[in-house]
HTML snippet that shows the backbone in 3Dmol.js (N, CA, C, O; Angstrom):
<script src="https://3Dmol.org/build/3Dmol-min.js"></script>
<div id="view" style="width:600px;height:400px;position:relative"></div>
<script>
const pdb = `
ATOM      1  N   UNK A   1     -97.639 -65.970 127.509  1.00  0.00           N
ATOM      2  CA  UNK A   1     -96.869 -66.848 126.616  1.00  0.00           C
ATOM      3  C   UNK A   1     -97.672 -67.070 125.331  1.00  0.00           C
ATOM      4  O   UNK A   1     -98.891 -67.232 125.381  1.00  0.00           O
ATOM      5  N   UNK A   2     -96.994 -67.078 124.190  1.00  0.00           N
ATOM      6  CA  UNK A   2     -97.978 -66.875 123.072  1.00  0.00           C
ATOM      7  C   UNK A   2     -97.664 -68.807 122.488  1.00  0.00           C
ATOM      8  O   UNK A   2     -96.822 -69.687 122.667  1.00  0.00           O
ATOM      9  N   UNK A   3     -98.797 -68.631 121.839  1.00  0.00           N
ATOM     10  CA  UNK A   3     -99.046 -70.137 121.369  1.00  0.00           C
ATOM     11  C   UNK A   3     -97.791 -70.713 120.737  1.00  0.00           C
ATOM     12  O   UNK A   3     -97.608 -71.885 121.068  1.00  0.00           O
ATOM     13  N   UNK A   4     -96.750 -70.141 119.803  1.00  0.00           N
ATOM     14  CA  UNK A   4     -95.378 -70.560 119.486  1.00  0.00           C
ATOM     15  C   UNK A   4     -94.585 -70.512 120.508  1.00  0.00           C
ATOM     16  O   UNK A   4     -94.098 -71.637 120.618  1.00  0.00           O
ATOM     17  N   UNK A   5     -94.172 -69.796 121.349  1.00  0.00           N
ATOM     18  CA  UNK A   5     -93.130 -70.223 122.328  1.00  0.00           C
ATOM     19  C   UNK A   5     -93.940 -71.395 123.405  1.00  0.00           C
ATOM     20  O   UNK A   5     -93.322 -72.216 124.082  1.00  0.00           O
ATOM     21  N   UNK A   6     -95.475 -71.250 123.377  1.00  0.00           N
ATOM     22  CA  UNK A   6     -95.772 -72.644 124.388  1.00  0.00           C
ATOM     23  C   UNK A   6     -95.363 -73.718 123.826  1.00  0.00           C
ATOM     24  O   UNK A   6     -95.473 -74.735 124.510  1.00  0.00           O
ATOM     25  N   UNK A   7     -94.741 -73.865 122.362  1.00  0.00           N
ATOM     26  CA  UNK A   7     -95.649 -74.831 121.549  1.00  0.00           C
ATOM     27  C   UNK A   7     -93.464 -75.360 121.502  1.00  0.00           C
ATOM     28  O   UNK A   7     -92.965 -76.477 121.642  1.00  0.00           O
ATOM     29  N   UNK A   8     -92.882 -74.238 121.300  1.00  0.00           N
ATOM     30  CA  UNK A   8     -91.231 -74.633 121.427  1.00  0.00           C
ATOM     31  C   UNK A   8     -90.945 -75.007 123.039  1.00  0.00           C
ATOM     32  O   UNK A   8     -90.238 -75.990 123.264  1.00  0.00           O
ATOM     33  N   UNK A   9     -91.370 -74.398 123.926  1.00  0.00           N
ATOM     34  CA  UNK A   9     -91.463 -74.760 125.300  1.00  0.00           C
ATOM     35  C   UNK A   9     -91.980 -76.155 125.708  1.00  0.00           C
ATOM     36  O   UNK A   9     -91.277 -76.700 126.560  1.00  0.00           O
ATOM     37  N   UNK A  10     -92.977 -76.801 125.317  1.00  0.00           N
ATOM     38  CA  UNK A  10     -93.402 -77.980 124.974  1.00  0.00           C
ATOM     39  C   UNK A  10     -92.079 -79.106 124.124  1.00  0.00           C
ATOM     40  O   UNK A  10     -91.676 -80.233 124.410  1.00  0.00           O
ATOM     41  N   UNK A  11     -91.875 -78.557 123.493  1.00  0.00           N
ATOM     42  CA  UNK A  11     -91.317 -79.244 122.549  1.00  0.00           C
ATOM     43  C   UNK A  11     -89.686 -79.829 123.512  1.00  0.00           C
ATOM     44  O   UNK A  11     -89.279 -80.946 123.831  1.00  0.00           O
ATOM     45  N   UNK A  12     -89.176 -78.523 123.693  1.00  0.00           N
ATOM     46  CA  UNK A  12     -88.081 -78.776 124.797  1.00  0.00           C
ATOM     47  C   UNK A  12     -88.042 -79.149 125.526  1.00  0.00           C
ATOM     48  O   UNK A  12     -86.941 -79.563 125.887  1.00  0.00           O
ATOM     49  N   UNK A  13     -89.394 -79.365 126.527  1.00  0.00           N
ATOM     50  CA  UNK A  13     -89.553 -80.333 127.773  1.00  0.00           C
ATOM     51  C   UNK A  13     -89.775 -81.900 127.286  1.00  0.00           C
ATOM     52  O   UNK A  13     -89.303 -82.786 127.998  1.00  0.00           O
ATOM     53  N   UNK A  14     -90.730 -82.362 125.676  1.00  0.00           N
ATOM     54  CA  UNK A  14     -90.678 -83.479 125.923  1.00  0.00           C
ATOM     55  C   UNK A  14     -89.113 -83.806 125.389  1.00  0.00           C
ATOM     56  O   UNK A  14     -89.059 -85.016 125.607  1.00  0.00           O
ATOM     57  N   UNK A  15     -87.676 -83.392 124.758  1.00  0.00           N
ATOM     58  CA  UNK A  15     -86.641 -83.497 124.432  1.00  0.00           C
ATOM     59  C   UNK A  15     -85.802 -83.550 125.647  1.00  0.00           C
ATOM     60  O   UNK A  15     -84.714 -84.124 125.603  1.00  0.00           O
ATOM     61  N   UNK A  16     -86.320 -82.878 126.944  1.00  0.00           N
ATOM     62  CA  UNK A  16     -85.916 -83.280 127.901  1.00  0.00           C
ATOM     63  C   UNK A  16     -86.497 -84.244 129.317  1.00  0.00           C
ATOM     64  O   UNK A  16     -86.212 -84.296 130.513  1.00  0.00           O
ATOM     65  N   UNK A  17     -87.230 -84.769 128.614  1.00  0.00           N
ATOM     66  CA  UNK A  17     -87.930 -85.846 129.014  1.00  0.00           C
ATOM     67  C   UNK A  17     -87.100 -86.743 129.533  1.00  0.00           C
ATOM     68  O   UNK A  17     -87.313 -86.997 130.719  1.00  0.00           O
ATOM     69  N   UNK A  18     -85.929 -87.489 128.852  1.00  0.00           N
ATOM     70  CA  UNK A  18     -85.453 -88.820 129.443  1.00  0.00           C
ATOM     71  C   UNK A  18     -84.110 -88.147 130.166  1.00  0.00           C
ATOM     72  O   UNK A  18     -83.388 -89.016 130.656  1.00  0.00           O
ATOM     73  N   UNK A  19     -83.696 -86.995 130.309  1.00  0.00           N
ATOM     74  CA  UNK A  19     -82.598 -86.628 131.091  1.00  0.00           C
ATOM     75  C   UNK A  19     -83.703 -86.381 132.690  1.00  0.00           C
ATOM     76  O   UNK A  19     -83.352 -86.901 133.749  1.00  0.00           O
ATOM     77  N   UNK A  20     -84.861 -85.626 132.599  1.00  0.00           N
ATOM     78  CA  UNK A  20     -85.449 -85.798 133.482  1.00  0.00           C
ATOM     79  C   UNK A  20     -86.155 -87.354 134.546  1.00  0.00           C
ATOM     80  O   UNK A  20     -86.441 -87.530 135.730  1.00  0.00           O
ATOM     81  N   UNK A  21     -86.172 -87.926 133.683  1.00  0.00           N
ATOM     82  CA  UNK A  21     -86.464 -89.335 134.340  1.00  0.00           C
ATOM     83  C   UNK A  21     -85.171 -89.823 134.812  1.00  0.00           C
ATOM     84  O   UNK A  21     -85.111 -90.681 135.692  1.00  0.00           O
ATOM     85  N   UNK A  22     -84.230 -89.363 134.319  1.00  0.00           N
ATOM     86  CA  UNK A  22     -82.877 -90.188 134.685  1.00  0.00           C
ATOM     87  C   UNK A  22     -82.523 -89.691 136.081  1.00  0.00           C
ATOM     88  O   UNK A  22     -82.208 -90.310 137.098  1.00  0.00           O
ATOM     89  N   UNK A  23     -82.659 -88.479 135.847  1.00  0.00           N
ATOM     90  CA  UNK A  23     -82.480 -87.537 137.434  1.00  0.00           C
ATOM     91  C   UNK A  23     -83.536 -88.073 138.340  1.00  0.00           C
ATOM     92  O   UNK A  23     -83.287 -88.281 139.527  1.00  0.00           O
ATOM     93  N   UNK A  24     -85.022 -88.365 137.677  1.00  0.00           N
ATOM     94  CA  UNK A  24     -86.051 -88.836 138.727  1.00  0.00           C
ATOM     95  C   UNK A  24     -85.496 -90.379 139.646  1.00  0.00           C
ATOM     96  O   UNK A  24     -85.467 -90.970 140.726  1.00  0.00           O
ATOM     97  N   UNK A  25     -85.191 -90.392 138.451  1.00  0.00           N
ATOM     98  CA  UNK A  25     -84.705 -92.161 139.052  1.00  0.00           C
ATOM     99  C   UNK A  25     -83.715 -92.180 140.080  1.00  0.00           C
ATOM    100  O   UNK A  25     -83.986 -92.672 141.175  1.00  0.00           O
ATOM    101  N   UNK A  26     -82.232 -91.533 139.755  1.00  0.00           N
ATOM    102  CA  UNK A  26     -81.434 -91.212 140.448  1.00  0.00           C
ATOM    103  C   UNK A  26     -81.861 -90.479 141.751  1.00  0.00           C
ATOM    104  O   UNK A  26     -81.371 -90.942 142.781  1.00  0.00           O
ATOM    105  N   UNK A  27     -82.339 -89.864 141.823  1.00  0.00           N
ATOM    106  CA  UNK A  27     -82.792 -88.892 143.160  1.00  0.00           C
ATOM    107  C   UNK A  27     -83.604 -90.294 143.962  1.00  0.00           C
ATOM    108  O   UNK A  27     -83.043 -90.822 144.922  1.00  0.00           O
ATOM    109  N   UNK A  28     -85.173 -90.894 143.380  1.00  0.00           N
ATOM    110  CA  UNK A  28     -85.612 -91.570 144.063  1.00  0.00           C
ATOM    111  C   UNK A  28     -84.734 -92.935 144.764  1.00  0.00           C
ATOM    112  O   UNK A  28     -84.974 -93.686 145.710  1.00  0.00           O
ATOM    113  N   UNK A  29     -83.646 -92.825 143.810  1.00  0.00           N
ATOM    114  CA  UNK A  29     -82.640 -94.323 144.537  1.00  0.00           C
ATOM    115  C   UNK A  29     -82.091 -94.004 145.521  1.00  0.00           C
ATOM    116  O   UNK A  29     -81.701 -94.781 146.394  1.00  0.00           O
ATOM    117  N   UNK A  30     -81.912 -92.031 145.518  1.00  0.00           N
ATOM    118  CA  UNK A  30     -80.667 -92.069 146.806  1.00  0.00           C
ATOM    119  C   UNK A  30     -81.324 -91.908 147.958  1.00  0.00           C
ATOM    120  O   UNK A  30     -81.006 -92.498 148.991  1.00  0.00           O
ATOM    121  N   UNK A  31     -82.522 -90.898 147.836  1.00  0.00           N
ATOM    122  CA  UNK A  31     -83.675 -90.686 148.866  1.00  0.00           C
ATOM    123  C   UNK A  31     -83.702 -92.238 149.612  1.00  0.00           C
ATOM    124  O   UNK A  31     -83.658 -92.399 150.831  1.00  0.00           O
ATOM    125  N   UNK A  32     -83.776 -93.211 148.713  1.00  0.00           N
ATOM    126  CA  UNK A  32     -84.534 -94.638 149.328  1.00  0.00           C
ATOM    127  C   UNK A  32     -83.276 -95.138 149.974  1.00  0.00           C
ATOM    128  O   UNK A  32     -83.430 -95.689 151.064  1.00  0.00           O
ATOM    129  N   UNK A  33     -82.251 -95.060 149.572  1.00  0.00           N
ATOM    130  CA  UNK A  33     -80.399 -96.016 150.084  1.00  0.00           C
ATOM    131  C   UNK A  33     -80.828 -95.156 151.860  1.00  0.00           C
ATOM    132  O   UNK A  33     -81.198 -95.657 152.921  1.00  0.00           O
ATOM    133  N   UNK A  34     -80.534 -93.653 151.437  1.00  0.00           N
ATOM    134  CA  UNK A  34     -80.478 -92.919 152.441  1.00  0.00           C
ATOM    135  C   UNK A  34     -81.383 -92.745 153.705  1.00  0.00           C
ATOM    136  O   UNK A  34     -81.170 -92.179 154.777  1.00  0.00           O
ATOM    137  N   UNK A  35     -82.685 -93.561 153.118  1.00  0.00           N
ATOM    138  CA  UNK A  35     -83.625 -93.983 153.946  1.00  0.00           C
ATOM    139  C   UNK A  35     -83.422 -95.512 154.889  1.00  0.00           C
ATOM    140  O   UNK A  35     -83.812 -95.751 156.032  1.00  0.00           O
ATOM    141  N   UNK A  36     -82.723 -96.332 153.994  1.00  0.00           N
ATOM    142  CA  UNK A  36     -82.833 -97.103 154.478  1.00  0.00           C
ATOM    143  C   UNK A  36     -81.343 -97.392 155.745  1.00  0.00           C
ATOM    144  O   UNK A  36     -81.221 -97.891 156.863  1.00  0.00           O
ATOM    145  N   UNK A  37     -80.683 -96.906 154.994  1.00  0.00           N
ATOM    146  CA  UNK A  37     -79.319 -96.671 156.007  1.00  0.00           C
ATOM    147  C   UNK A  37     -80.038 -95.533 157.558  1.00  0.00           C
ATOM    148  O   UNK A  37     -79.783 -95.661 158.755  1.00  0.00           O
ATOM    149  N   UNK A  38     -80.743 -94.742 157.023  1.00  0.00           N
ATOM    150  CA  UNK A  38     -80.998 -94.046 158.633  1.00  0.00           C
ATOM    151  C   UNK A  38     -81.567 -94.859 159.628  1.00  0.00           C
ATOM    152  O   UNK A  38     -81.502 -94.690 160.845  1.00  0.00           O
ATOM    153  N   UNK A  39     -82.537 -96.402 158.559  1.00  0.00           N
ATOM    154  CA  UNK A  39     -83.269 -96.654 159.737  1.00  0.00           C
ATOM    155  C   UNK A  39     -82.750 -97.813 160.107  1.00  0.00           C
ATOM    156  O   UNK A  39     -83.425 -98.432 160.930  1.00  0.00           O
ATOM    157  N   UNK A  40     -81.400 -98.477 159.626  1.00  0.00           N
ATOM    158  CA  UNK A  40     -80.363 -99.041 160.220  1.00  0.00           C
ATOM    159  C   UNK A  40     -79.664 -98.440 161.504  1.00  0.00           C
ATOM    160  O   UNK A  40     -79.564 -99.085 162.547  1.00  0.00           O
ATOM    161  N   UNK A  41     -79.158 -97.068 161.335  1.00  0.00           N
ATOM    162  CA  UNK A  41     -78.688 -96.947 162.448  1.00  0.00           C
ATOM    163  C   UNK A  41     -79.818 -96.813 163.754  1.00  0.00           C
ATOM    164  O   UNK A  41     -79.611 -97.119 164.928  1.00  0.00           O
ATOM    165  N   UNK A  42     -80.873 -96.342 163.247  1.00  0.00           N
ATOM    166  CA  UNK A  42     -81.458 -96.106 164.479  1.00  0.00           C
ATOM    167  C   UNK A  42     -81.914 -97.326 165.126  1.00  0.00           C
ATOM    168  O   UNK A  42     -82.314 -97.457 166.282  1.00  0.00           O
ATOM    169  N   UNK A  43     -81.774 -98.353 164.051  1.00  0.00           N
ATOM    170  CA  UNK A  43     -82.163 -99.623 165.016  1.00  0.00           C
ATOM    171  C   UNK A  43     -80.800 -99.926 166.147  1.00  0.00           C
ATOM    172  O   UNK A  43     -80.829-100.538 167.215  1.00  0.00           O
ATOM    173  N   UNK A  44     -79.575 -99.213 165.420  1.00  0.00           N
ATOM    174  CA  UNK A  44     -78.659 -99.937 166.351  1.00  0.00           C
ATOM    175  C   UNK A  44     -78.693 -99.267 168.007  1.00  0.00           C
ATOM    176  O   UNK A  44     -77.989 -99.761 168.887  1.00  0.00           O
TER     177      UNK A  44
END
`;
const viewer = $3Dmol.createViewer("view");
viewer.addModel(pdb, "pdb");
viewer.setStyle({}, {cartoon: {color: "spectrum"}});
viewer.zoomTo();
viewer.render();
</script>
């Protein structure tokens, strides 16, 4: 990878920076709902 496409490659990841946190967030909420509902049923 040459120093300009690292440097546009860079550039595009921090531009996709807050769509990525949004997904981080989203994923870690459902992981945790989905966690917590399994260990509901297994208490029942």
């Amino acid at each position: 990878l040459s120093h300009a496409a690292h440097f546009v490659a860079a550039a595009q990841g921090v531009g996709e920076l807050p769509y990525l946190l949004q997904q981080f967030v989203i994923t870690t909420t459902t992981v945790r709902s989905v966690r917590e509902r399994d260990r509901s049923l297994m208490g029942k």
